[in-house]
Every structure is written in structure tokens, then in C-alpha cells.
C-alpha positions in Angstrom: 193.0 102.5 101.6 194.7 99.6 99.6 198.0 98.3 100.9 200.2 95.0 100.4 198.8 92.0 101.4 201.6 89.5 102.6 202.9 87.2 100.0 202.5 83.8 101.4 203.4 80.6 100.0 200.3 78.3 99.1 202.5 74.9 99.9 203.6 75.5 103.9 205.8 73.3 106.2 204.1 72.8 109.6 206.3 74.1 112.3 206.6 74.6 115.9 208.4 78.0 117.0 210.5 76.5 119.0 212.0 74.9 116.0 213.9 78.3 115.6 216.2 77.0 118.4 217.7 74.2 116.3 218.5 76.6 113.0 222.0 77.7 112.6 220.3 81.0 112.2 217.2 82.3 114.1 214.9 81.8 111.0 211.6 80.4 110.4 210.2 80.7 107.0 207.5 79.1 104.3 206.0 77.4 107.6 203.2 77.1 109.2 202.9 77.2 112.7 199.7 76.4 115.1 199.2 76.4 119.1 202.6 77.1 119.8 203.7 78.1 123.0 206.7 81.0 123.3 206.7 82.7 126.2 209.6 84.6 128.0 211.9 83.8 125.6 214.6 85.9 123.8 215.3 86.1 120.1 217.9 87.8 118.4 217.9 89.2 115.4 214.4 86.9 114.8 213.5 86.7 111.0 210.3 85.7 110.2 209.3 85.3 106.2 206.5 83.8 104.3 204.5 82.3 107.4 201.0 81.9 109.1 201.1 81.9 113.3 197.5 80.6 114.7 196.0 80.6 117.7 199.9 81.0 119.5 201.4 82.3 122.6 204.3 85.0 122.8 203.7 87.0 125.8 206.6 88.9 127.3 209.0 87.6 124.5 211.9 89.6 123.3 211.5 90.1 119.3 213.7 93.2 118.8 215.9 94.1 115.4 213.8 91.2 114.0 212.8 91.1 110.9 209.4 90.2 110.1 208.2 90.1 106.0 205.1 88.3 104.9 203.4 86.9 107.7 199.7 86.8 109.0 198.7 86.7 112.9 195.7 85.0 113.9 194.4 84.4 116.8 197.6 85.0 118.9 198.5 86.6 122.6 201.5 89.0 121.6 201.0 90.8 125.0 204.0 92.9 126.1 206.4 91.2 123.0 209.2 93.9 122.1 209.6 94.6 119.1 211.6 97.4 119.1 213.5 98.6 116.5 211.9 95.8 114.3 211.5 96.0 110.5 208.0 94.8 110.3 206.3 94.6 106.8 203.5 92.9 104.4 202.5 91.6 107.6 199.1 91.2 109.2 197.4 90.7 113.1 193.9 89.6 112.9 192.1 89.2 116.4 195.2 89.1 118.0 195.9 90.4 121.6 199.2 93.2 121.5 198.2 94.7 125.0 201.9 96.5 125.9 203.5 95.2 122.6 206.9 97.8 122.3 207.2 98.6 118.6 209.7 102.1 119.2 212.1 102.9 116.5 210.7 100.6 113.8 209.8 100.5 110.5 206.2 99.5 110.0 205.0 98.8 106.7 202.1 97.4 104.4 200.7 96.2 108.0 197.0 95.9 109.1 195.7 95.2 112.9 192.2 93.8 112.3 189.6 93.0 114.9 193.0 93.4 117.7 193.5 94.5 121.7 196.7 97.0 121.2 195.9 99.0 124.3 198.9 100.6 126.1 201.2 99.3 123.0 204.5 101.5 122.6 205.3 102.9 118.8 207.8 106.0 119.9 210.0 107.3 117.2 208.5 104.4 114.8 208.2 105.0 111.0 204.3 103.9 110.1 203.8 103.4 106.3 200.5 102.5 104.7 199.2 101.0 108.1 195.8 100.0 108.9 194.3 100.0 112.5 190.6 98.7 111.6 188.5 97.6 114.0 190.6 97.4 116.7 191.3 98.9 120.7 194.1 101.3 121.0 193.2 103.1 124.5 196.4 104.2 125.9 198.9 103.9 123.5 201.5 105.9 122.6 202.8 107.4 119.2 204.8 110.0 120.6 206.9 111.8 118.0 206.3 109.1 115.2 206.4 109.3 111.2 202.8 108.4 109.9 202.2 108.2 106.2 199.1 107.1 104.7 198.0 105.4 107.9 193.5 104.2 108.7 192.2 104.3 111.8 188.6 102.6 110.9 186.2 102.2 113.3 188.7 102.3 116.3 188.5 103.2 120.1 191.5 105.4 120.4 190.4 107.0 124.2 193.5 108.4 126.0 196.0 107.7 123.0 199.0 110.1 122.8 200.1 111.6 119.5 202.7 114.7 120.7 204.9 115.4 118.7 203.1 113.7 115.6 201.4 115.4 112.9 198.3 113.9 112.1 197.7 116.0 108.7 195.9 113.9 106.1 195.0 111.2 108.8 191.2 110.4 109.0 190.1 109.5 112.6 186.2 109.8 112.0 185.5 106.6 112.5 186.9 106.1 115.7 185.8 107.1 119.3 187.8 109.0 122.3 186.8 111.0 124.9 190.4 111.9 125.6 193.4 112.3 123.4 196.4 113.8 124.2 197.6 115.9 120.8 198.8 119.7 120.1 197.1 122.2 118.0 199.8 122.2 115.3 200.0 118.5 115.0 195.8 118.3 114.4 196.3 120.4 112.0 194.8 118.8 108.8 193.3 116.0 110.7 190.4 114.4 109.3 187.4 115.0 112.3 183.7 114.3 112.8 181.3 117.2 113.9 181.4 115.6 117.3 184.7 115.0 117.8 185.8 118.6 116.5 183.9 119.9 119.5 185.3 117.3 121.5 189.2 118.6 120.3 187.8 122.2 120.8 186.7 121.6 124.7 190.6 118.9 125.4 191.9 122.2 123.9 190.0 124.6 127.1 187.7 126.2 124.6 184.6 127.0 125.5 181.6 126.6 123.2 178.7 128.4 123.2 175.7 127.6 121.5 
């Protein structure tokens, strides 16, 4: 599946992110930003444009009703960031760590999580358009009643994620492994399956399969 790459700037200003304390507004953008360290902190209303975050520590930070738009991940520890309620889009997390990360209510969008650790991450009630989850751990999280369309799971380890209340029609999941998921009938309906993992959804679902 093709999305939107982020459109970043090819001429960067190196920043720190604590330099968003000394803006009159909380904005960072056409930076560049390497090893910096931003934990427990608070943001509101953080907006994020045209930017590349390396190697970078946000763990337990508060990024809600931010707005996030053409920006590329590497390398970073968002572990248990909120970003609830977040407009998040053209964006992309390569090997990062999102363990916990809160993303309920928000609008995801030309996104891709590559080669990334998103177990027990939060997306309730979130809108997810043209998102890509390739390569990456998602045991334990939660997508409880969420809008997906036109989202990849490649090559994922989804054991124990929760999809109630979200249809998974059109959503190919073939590539990925579980050997639990919690999901109703009518939302598998139209799910995209391997032989094994159809018998798998059969015997979650308390049939019983003969040979």
C-alpha cells in the first residue's frame, strides 16, 4: 500500500526540544533535532512540522491536541507519551519504542510504524487513515471501537490485540502472527486471513474442528 511520505525540508536547523520552551508559541518546525532529552514534561497544544527527531527521549510526556505534520521518528523512546486526541499525519516512527503511547480520539493519517515496540499502546475511538504497521510488535494494544481505512499490518506480532467494536473488512492481517485476539464475528467479517489463522479465529470463536 502506497501512502504519503512526510514532506521534509532538505536545508534543516539543528534544534534541541527543549527549545520549544523559549517560542512564544509551542512550535518547532524545519529543524532538526538529535539526542534530546524530554521526559515528564507537558506540552500544550505541541505543533510539530517539517522535522527529523533521532535517537531522543520522550517517555511519559504529555503531547495531547498536538499537532504533528511531516515529521520522521528514528531511533526514539516514546514510551507511555499521550497523544490523545492528536492530529497526527505524513509522519513516520522507524525503530522507535511507543510501549503504552495513548493515541485515543485522534486522527492518524499517511503514518507508518516500521521496525517499532507499540505493545500495550492505546488508539480507542481514533480515526486510522492509510496507516502502515510493518514490521513492528503490537501485543496488547487496543483499537477498541476505532475507524480504520486502508490500514497494513505486514509482518506484525499482533498476539492478544483488541479490536471490539472495529470492523476489520478489507484489512489484511496474513502476515502477522497471534495466538490470541480479542475480535467479534461481525467485525472479522471481510478480514483478510491465512489458512492458519482462519482455524485459529474458528477455535478463539469455541468452534470445534474436525478433521
Amino acid at each position: 500500500m502506497k501512502i504519503d511520505s512526510p514532506k521534509i525540508s532538505p536545508s534543516l536547523f539543528t534544534k534541541n526540544f527543549q527549545d520549544i520552551f523559549y517560542e512564544e508559541d509551542p512550535i518547532l518546525e524545519m529543524c532538526e533535532i538529535t539526542d534530546s532529552n524530554f521526559t515528564n514534561e507537558a506540552v500544550d497544544r505541541l505543533r510539530l512540522y517539517n522535522a527529523v527527531v533521532r535517537n531522543s527521549t520522550f517517555t511519559n510526556t504529555d503531547f495531547s491536541n498536538g499537532d504533528i505534520t511531516d515529521v520522521r521518528f528514528e531511533k526514539c523512546d516514546l514510551s507511555n507519551v499521550d497523544f490523545s486526541k492528536s492530529s497526527i499525519h505524513r509522519v513516520e516512527f522507524i525503530n522507535c519504542k511507543l510501549v503504552g503511547c495513548e493515541f485515543p480520539e485522534s486522527s492518524i493519517g499517511n503514518v507508518k510504524f516500521e521496525n517499532s515496540i507499540l505493545n500495550f499502546a492505546t488508539f480507542g475511538n481514533a480515526k486510522l487513515q492509510k496507516v502502515i504497521f510493518q514490521e513492528s510488535s503490537l501485543q496488547n494494544v487496543d483499537f477498541y471501537e476505532c475507524k480504520f481505512k486502508r490500514i497494513a499490518f505486514d509482518g506484525c506480532d499482533l498476539n492478544e490485540a483488541n479490536f471490539e467494536q472495529t470492523s476489520l473488512k478489507g484489512i489484511d492481517i496474513s502476515s502477522s502472527k497471534f495466538d490470541s485476539l480479542t475480535v467479534s464475528l461481525e467485525a472479522i467479517k471481510g478480514c483478510k486471513v491465512s489458512t492458519y489463522q482462519a482455524i485459529q479465529l474458528a477455535s478463539l470463536m469455541g468452534l470445534v474442528i474436525k478433521d
